[in-house]
C-alpha positions as CSV (number, residue, x, y, z in Angstrom):
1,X,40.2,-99.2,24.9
2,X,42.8,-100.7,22.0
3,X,41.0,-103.5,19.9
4,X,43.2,-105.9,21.3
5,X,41.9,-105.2,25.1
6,X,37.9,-104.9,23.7
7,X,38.6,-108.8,22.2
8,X,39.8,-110.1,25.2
9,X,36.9,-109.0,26.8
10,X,34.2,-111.3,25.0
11,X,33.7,-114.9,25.0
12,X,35.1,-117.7,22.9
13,X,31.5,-117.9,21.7
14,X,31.5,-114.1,20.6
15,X,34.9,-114.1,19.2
16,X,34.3,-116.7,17.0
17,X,31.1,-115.2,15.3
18,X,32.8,-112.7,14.5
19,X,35.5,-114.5,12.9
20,X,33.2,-116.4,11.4
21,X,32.5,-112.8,9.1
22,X,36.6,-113.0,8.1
23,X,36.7,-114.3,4.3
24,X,39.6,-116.4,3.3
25,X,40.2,-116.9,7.0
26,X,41.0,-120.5,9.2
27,X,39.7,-118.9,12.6
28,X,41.4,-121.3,16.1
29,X,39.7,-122.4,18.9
30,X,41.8,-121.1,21.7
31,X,40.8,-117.4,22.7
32,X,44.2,-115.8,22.1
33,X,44.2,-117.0,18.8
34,X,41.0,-115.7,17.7
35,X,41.8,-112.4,19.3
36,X,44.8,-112.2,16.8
37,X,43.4,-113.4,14.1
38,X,40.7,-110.9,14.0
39,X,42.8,-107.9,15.2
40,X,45.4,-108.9,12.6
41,X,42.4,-108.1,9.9
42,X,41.4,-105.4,11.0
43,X,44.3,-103.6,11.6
44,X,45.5,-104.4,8.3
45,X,44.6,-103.6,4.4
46,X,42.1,-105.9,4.7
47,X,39.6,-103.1,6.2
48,X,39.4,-101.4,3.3
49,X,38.0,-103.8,1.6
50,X,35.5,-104.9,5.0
51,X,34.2,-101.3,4.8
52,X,33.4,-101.6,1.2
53,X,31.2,-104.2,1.8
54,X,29.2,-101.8,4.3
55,X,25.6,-100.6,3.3
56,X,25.6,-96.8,2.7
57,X,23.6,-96.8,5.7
58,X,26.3,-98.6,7.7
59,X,28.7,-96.5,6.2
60,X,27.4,-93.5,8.0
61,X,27.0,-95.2,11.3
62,X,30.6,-95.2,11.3
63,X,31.4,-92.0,10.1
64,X,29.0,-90.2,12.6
65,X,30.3,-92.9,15.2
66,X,33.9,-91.4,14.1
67,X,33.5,-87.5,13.5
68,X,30.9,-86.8,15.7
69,X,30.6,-89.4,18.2
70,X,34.5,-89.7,19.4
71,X,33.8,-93.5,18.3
72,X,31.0,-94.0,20.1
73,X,27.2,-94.2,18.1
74,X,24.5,-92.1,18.8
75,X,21.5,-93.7,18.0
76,X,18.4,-91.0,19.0
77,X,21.0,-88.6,17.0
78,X,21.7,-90.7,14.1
79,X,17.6,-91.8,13.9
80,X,17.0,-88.1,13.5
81,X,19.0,-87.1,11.2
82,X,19.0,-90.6,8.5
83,X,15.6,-91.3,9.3
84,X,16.5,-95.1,10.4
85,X,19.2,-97.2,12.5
86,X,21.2,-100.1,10.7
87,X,19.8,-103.1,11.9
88,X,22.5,-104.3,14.1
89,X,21.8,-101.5,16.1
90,X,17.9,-102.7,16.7
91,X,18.7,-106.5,17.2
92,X,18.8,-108.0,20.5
93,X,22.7,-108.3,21.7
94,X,22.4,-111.2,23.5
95,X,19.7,-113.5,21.2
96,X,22.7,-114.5,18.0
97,X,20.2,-117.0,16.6
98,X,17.1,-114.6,16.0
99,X,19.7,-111.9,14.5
100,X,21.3,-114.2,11.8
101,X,17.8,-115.5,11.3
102,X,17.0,-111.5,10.6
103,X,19.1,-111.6,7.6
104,X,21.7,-113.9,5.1
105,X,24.4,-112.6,6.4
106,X,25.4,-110.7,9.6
107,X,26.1,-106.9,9.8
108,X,29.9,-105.8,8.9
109,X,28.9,-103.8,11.5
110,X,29.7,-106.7,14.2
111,X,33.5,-106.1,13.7
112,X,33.9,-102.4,14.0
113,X,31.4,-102.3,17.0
114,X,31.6,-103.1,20.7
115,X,28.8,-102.2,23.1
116,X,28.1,-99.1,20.5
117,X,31.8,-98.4,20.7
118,X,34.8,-98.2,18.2
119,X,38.3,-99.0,19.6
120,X,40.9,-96.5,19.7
121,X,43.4,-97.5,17.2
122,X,40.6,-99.8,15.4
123,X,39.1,-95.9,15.1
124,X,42.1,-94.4,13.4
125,X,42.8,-96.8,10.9
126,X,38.8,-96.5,10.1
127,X,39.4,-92.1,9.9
128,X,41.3,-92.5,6.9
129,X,38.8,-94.8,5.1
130,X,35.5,-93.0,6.0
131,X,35.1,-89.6,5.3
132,X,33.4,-86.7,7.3
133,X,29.8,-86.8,7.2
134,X,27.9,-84.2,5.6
135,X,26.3,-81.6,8.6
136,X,22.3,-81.7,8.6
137,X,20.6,-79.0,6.5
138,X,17.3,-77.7,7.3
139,X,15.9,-75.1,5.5
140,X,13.4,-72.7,7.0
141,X,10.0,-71.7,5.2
142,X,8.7,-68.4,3.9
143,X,5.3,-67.2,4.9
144,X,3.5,-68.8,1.6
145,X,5.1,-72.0,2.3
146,X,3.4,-72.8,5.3
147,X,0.8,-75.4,4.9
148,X,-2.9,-74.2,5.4
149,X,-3.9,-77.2,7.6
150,X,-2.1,-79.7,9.4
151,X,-3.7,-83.7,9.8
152,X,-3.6,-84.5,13.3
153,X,-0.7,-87.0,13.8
154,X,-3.4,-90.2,14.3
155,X,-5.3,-89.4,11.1
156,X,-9.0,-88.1,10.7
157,X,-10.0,-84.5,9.3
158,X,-7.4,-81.6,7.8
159,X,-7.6,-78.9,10.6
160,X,-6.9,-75.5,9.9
161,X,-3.3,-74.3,10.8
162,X,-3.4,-71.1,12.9
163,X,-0.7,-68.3,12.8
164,X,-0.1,-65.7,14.9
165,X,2.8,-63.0,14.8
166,X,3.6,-62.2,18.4
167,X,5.6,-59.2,18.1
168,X,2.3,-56.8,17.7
169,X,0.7,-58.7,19.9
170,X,3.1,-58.4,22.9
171,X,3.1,-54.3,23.0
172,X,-0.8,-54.5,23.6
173,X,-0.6,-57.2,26.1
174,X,2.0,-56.1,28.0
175,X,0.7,-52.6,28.6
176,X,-3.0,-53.8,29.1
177,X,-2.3,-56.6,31.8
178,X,0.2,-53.8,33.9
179,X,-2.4,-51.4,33.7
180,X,-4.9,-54.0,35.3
181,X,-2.2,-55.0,37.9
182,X,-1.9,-51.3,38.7
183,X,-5.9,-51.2,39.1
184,X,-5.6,-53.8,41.9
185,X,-7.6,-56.1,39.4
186,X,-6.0,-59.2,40.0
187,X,-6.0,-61.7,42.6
188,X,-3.2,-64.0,43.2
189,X,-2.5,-66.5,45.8
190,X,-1.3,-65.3,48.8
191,X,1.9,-68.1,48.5
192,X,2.2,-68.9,45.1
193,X,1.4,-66.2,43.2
194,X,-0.5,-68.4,40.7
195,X,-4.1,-66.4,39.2
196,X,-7.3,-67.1,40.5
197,X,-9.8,-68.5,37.8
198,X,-11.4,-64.7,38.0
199,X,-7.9,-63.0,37.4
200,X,-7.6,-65.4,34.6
201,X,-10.7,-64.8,33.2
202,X,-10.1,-61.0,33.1
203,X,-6.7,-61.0,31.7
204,X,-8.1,-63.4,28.9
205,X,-10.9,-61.0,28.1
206,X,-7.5,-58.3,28.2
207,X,-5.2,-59.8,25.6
208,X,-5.2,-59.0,21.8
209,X,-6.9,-62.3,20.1
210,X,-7.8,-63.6,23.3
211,X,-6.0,-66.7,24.3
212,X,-4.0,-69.1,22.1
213,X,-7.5,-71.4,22.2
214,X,-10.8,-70.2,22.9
215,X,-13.1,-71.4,25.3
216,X,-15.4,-73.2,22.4
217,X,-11.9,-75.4,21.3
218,X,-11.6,-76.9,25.1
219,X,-13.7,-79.9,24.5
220,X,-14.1,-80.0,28.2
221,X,-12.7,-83.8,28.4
222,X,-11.7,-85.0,32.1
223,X,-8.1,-84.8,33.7
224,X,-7.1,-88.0,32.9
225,X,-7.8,-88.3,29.3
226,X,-5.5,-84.6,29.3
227,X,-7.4,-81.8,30.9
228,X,-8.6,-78.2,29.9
229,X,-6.6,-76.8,27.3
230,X,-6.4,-73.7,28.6
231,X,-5.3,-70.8,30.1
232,X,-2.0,-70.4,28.9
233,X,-0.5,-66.8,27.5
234,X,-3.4,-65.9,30.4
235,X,-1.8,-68.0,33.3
236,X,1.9,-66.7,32.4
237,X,1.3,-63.2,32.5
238,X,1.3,-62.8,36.3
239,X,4.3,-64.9,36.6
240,X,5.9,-63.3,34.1
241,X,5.6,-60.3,35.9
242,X,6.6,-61.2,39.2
243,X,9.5,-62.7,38.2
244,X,10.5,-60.0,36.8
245,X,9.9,-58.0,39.8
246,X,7.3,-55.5,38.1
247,X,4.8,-56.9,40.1
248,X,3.9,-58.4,43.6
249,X,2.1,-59.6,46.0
250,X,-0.1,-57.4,47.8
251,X,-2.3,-59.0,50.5
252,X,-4.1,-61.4,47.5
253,X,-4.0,-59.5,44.9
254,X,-1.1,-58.1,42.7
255,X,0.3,-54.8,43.0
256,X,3.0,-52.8,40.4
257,X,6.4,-52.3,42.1
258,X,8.3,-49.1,41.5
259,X,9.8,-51.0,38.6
260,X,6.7,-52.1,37.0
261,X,5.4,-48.3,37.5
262,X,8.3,-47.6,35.4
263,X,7.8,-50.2,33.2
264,X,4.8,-48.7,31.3
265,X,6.8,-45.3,30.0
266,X,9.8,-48.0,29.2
267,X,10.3,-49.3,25.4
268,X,8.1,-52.9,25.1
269,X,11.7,-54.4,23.6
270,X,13.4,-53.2,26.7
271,X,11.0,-54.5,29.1
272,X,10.6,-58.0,27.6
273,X,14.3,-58.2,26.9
274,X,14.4,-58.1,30.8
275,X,11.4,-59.9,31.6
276,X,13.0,-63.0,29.5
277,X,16.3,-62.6,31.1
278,X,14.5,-62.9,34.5
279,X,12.0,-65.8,33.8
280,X,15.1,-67.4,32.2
281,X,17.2,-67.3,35.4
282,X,14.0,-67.5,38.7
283,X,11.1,-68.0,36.9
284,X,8.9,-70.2,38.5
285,X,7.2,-73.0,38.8
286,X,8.6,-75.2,36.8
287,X,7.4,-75.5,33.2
288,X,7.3,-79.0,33.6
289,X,4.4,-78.9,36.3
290,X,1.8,-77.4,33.6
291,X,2.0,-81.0,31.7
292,X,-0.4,-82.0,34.1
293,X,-0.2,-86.2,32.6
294,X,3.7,-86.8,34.4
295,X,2.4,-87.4,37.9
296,X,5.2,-87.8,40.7
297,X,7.0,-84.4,40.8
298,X,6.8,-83.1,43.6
299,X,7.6,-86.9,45.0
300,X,10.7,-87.3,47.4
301,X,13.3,-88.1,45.7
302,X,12.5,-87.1,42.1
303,X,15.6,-85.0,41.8
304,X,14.4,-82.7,39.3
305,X,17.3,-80.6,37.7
306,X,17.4,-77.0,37.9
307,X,15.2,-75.3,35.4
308,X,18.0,-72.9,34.3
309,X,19.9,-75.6,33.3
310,X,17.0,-76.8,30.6
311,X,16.0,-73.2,29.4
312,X,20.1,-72.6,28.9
313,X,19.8,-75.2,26.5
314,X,17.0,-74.4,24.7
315,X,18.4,-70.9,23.9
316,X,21.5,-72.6,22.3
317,X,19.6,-74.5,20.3
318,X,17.1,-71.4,19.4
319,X,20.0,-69.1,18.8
320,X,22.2,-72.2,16.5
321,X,19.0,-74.1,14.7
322,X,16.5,-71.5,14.2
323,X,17.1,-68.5,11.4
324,X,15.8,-65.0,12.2
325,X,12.4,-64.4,10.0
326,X,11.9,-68.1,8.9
327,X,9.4,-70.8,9.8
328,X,11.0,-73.8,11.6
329,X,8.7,-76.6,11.8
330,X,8.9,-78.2,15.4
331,X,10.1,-81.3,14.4
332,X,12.5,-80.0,12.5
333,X,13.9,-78.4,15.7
334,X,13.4,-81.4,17.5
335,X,15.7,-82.9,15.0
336,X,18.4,-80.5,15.1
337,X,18.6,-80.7,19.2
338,X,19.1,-84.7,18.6
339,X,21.8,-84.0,16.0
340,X,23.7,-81.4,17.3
341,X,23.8,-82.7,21.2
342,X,21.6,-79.8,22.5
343,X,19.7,-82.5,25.3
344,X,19.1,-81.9,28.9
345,X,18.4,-84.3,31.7
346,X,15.0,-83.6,33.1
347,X,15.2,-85.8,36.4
348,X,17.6,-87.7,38.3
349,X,15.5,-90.7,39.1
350,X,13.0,-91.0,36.5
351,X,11.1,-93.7,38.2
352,X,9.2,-91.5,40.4
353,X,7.7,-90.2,37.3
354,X,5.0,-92.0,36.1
355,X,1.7,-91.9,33.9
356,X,-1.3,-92.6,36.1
357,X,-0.2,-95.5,38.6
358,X,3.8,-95.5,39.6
359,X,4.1,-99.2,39.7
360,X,3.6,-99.8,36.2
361,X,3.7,-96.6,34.8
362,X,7.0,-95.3,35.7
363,X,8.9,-93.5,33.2
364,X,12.1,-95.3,34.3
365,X,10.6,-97.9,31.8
366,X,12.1,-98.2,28.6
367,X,10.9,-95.3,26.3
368,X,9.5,-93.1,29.5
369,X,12.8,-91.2,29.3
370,X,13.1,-90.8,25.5
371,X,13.3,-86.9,24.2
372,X,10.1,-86.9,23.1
373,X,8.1,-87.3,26.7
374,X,10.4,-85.2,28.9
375,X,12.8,-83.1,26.4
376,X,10.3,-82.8,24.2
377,X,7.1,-81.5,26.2
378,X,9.2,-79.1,28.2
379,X,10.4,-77.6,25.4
380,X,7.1,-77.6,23.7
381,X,6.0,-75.8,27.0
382,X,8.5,-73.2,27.5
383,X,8.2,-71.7,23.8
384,X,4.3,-71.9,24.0
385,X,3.7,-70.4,27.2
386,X,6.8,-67.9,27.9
387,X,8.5,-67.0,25.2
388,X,5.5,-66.8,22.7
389,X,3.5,-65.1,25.2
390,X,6.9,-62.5,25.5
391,X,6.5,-62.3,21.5
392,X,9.8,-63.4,21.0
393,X,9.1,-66.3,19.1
394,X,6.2,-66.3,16.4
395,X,4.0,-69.6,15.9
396,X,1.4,-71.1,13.8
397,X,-0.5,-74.2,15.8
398,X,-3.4,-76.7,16.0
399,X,-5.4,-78.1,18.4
400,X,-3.2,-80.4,20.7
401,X,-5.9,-83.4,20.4
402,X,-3.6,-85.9,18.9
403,X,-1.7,-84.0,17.2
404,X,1.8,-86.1,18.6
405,X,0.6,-89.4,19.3
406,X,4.5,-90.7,20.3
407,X,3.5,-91.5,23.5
408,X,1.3,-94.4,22.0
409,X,2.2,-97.7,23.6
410,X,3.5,-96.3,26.8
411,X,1.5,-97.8,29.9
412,X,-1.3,-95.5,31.1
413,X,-0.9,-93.7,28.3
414,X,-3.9,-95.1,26.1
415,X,-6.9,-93.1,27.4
416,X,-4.7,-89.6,26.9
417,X,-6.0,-87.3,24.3
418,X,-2.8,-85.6,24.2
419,X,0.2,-85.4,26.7
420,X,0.3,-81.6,27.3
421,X,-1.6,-78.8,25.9
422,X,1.3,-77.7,24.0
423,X,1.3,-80.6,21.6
424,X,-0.5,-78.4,19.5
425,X,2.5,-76.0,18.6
426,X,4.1,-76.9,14.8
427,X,5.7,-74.4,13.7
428,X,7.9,-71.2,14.9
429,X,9.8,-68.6,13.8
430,X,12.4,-66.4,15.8
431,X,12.0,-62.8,14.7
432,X,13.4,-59.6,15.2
433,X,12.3,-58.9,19.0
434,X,13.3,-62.8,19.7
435,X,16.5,-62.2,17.8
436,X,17.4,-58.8,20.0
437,X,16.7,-61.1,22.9
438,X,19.0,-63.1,22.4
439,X,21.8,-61.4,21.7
440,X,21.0,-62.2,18.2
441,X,20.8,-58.6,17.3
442,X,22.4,-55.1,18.9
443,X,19.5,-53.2,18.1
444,X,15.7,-53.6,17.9
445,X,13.1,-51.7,15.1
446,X,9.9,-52.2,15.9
447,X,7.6,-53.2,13.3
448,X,4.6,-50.6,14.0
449,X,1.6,-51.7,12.1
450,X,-0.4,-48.4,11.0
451,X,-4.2,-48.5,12.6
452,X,-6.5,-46.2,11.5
453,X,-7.5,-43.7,14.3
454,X,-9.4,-44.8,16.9
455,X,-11.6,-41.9,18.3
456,X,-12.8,-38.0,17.2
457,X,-13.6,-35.6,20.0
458,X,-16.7,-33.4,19.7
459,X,-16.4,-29.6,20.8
460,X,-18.5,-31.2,23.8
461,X,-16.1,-33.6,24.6
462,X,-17.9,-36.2,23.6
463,X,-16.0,-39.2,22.0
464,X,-16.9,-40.8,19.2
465,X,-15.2,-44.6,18.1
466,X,-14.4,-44.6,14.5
467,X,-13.6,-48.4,14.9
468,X,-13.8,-51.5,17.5
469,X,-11.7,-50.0,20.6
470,X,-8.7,-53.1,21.1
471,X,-9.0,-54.9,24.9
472,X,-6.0,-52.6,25.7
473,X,-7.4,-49.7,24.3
474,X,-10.6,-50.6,26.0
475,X,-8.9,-50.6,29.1
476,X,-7.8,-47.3,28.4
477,X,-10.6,-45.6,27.7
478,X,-12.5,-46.7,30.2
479,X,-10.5,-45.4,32.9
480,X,-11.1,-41.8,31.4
481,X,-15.0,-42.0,30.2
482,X,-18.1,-42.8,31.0
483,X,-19.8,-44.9,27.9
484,X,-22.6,-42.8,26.6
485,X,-24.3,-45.3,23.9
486,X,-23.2,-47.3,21.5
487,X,-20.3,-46.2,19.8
488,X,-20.2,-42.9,22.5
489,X,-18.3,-42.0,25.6
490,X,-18.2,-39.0,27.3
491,X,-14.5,-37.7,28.6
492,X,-14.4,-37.7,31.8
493,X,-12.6,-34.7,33.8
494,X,-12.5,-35.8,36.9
495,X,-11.3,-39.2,36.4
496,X,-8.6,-37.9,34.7
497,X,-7.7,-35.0,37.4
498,X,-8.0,-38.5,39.9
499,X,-5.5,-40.6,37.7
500,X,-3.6,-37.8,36.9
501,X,-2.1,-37.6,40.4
502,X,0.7,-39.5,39.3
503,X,3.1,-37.5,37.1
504,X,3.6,-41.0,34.8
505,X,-0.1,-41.7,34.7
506,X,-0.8,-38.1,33.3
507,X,1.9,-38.7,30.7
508,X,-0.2,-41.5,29.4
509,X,-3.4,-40.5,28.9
510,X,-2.2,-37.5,27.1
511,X,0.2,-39.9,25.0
512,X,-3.1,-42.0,24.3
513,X,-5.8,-39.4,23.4
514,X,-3.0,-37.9,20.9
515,X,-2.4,-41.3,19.7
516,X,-5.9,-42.1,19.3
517,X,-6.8,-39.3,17.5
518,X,-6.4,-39.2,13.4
519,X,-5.9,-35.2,13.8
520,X,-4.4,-32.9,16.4
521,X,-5.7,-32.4,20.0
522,X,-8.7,-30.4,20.0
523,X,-8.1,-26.8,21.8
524,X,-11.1,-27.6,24.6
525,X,-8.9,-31.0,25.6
526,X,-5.8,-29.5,25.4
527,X,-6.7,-27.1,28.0
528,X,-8.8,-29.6,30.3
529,X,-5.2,-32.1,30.3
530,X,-3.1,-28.6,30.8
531,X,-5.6,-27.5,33.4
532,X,-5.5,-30.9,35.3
533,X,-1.2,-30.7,35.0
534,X,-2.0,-26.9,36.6
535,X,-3.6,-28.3,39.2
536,X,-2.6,-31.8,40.1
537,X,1.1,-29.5,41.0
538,X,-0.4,-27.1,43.0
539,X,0.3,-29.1,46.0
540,X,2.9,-30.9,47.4
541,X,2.1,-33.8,50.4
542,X,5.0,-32.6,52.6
543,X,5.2,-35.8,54.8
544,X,3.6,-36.4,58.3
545,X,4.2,-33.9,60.9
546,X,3.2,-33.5,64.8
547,X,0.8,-30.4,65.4
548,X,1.7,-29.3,69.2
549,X,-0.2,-27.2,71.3
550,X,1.6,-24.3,73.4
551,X,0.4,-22.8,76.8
552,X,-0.8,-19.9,75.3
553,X,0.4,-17.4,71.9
554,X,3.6,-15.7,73.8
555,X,5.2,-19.2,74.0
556,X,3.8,-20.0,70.5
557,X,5.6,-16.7,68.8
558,X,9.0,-17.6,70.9
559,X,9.5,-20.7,70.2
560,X,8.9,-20.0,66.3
561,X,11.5,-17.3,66.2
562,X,14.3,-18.3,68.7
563,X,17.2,-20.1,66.8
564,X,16.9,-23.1,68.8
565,X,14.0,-24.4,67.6
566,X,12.4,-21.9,64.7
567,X,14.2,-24.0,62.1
568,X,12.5,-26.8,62.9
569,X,8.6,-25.5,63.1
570,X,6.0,-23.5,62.0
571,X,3.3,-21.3,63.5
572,X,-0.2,-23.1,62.8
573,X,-2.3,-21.0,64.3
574,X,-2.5,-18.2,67.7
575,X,-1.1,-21.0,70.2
576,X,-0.2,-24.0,67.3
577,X,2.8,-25.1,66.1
578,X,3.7,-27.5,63.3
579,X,7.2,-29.8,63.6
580,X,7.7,-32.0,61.0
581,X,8.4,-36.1,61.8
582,X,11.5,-35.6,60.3
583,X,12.6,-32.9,62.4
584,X,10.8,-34.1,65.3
585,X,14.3,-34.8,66.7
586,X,15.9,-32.1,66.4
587,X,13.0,-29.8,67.5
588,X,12.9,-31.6,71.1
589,X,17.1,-30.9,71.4
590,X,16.3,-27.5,70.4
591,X,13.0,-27.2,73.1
592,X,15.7,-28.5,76.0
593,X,18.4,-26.2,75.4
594,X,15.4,-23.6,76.3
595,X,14.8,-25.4,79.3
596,X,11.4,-27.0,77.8
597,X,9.9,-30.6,77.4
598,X,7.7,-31.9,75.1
599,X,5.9,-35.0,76.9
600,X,5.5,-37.8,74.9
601,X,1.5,-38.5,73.1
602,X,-1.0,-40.2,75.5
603,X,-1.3,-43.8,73.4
């Protein structure tokens, strides 16, 4: 609206505190000539010299208000990025009296401002007085600027900062917890697909470092003062994977799929790539149900929005706020979200969100719906759990016990240790597999981190560990040895003529016993893995096929030479013949034009 339609809007009462603020200036008492009067100044010279009188702070309330705002102020975004709001934007609109109290004078502010709002033309006159505001810098941190511990956000004792780079981490992990899906070695359930607490514990005991915390740093505290701690790279594996359709459900437990077969001969940078592209788009459940303090959502008519819509987000802002191979602190990100408009509606009825009891802890309360309880925890939840766990994104974290205290002061809130047990993330960094991800990057180089050799074979195929065998690796090796003692395992042959079945599988194992080794292949296991190719080829499984029994050997020989049906059988003996299924068919057609029947099987 014009400036002249806002003023006629408010009540004599309003319009003549604000021309109260015009110096030099005889203000009426009959609306219409207040409404000019005031419109007259500011549409005139006389703003010049009104906007000089502005704080600096004010001062860039109306310049974000202008450039970035279309006129209108932003408040969470201008909070994040000046660190504080002018006060007429915290005052009470509708108590005068307490705000002039508040300070000598009232905010300039008051005159420019109407329900957060610059007028149009008011707007324009004010673009040629107030320059563009300068664009929020943030600069990321090298590895030696990281701090070594991080104060938990309520006070008490430094805690150390952990760090983890995911990148290595990811091409163990996602090779060790397919080959335990392929062993049938993990149950799910039957609907959701979620892990069973054994399934858990075996892909924990699977992954390179274990979990983000260990069992010791869950300090076993009751649901509603927050909950375990834990699983979490453990309980997104198997959804990872079925979302990705390399795994599925297979009675209870999880079985590979012809693309998760695949998947273990594939590049790790190719599968992930596609693994994140899947979870981004189907993966489920919601992120939102692991912060286990929001009660309500699965309530009737929460009207949760789609999670694609929220993860969309998330990757603008990673791709636009986060630089390749720095540290971002995750505040910093936060920040940068607020400023630059990268927000996403969680719900569309907030009030059936609540923290312990609905009727008075319903996040459709003021400060229930700010960015830091919804925004904020699914983010922190999504980049913990997924797309650190996929080793796109590197991070360095604490323990999540108060370590963001912002919910403070919101009811049923008090007794919480933390809200989710992601609070505990600080800092990440995007690098080179996240960057290829997202479309960051055309091409990926893997960073391969040189391990001294892992195993030497004795002429009696004895194997001896030169170091502590990885989880993976573990894994590995214990699906082709027996364990001898101690640091010993004896190669197994017929394991591997058993797994070597599969033409894939038999690719692998030779792939890891050269890897493993620090020289070449000794001759005596060369021959055993050429020896179990030789003979895990020699035969083919033909399909199933119907073995049928002939009156006696004259019929036998005719029928497996006449033209009508020889093509489609073979002689399996003196008065035996052999038809395929597949050719069962055309082996009857071929029996009729002979004048013969073959009567169907007894059931």
């Amino acid at each position: 609206m014009t400036l002249q339609e806002t003023l006629e809007r408010l009540t004599v009462a309003e319009l003549k505190q604000r021309c109260a603020q015009l110096p030099d200036v005889r203000c009426g008492t009959r609306k219409a000539d207040l409404v000019a009067t005031i419109g007259d100044y500011l549409l005139s010279d006389a703003l010049a010299t009104h906007v000089g009188r502005l704080s600096e702070l004010e001062r860039h309330a109306v310049a974000e208000a202008l450039h970035n705002g279309h006129g209108r102020f932003n408040p969470v975004a201008f909070e994040a990025k000046y660190g504080s709001l002018p006060s007429f934007f915290t005052r009470d609109p509708y108590d005068w009296y307490s705000r002039r109290s508040e300070s000598k004078r009232p905010s300039g502010l008051e005159l420019l401002f109407y329900s957060n709002e610059i007028p149009t033309d008011l707007a324009a006159q004010l673009a040629r007085l107030v320059p563009q505001p300068a664009a929020l810098r943030i600069a990321g941190l090298d590895d030696d600027q990281l701090p070594e511990f991080v104060i938990p956000g309520g006070g008490g004792e430094p805690e150390p900062l952990r760090r983890v780079d995911t990148e290595a981490m990811v091409r163990q992990d996602l090779s060790a917890v397919l080959g335990l899906v392929a062993q049938g070695g993990l149950a799910v359930g039957a609907k959701t697909g979620l892990p069973s607490a054994a399934a858990l514990g075996r892909i924990d005991a699977l992954l390179l470092g274990g979990d983000w915390y260990a069992a010791t740093d869950d300090r076993d505290i009751p649901r509603w003062a927050g909950g375990p701690i834990r699983p979490i790279r453990a309980f997104a594996w198997p959804l990872l994977l079925q979302a990705g359709g390399l795994a599925k459900i297979d009675g209870s437990r999880l079985g590979l799929t012809a693309k998760g077969k695949k998947a273990l001969s594939q590049p790790v940078h190719e599968v992930v790539s596609h693994l994140y592209q899947r979870w981004q788009r189907k993966g489920a459940p919601d992120e939102l149900r692991r912060v286990d303090a929001i009660k309500g959502q699965t309530s009737k008519g929460v009207r949760l929005t789609p999670p694609l819509d929220r993860r969309l987000v998330i990757e603008d802002a990673l791709r636009a706020c986060c630089p390749v191979g720095k540290w971002l602190s995750v505040d910093d990100l936060f920040r940068q979200m607020k400023v630059e408009g990268y927000r996403f509606e969680v719900t569309g009825n907030p009030w059936k969100l609540y923290f312990s009891e609905l009727r008075y802890g319903s996040l459709g309360y003021q400060g229930g719906t700010g960015f830091e309880i919804l925004e904020a925890r699914y983010t922190l939840a999504y980049l913990f759990e997924y797309l650190a766990t996929l080793g796109l994104i590197d991070v360095a974290y604490s323990l999540p016990y108060g370590a963001r205290p912002d919910h403070g002061g919101l009811w049923g809130t008090d007794e919480l240790e933390f809200l989710s047990r992601y609070d505990g993330l600080r800092y990440l960094r995007l690098n080179d597999l996240g960057a290829f991800c997202l479309d960051l990057s055309e091409t990926y180089a893997p960073r391969l981190a040189q391990r001294p050799p892992l195993l030497r074979i004795e002429s009696d195929l004895t194997l001896a560990l030169l170091r502590p065998a990885e989880p993976g690796e573990r894994l590995q090796l214990e699906q082709i040895a027996t364990p001898l003692s101690g640091d010993r395992w004896g190669l197994d042959a017929e394991a591997i003529l058993t797994r070597g079945a599969d033409a894939d599988e038999r690719g692998r194992i030779r792939q890891f016993i050269e890897s493993s080794l620090g020289s070449d292949v000794p001759l005596e296991v060369s021959d055993l893995l050429d020896s179990v190719d030789e003979r895990a080829t020699a035969l083919t499984d033909a399909g199933p096929a119907r073995l049928i029994q002939c009156r006696d050997a004259a019929l036998a020989a005719m029928l497996s030479s006449d033209p009508a049906t020889a093509a489609h059988c073979s002689r399996a003996g003196e008065r035996q013949l052999c038809v395929p299924e597949k050719r069962l068919a055309a082996f009857r057609k071929g029996l009729a034009a002979l004048g013969f029947v073959l009567p169907e099987p007894r059931s």
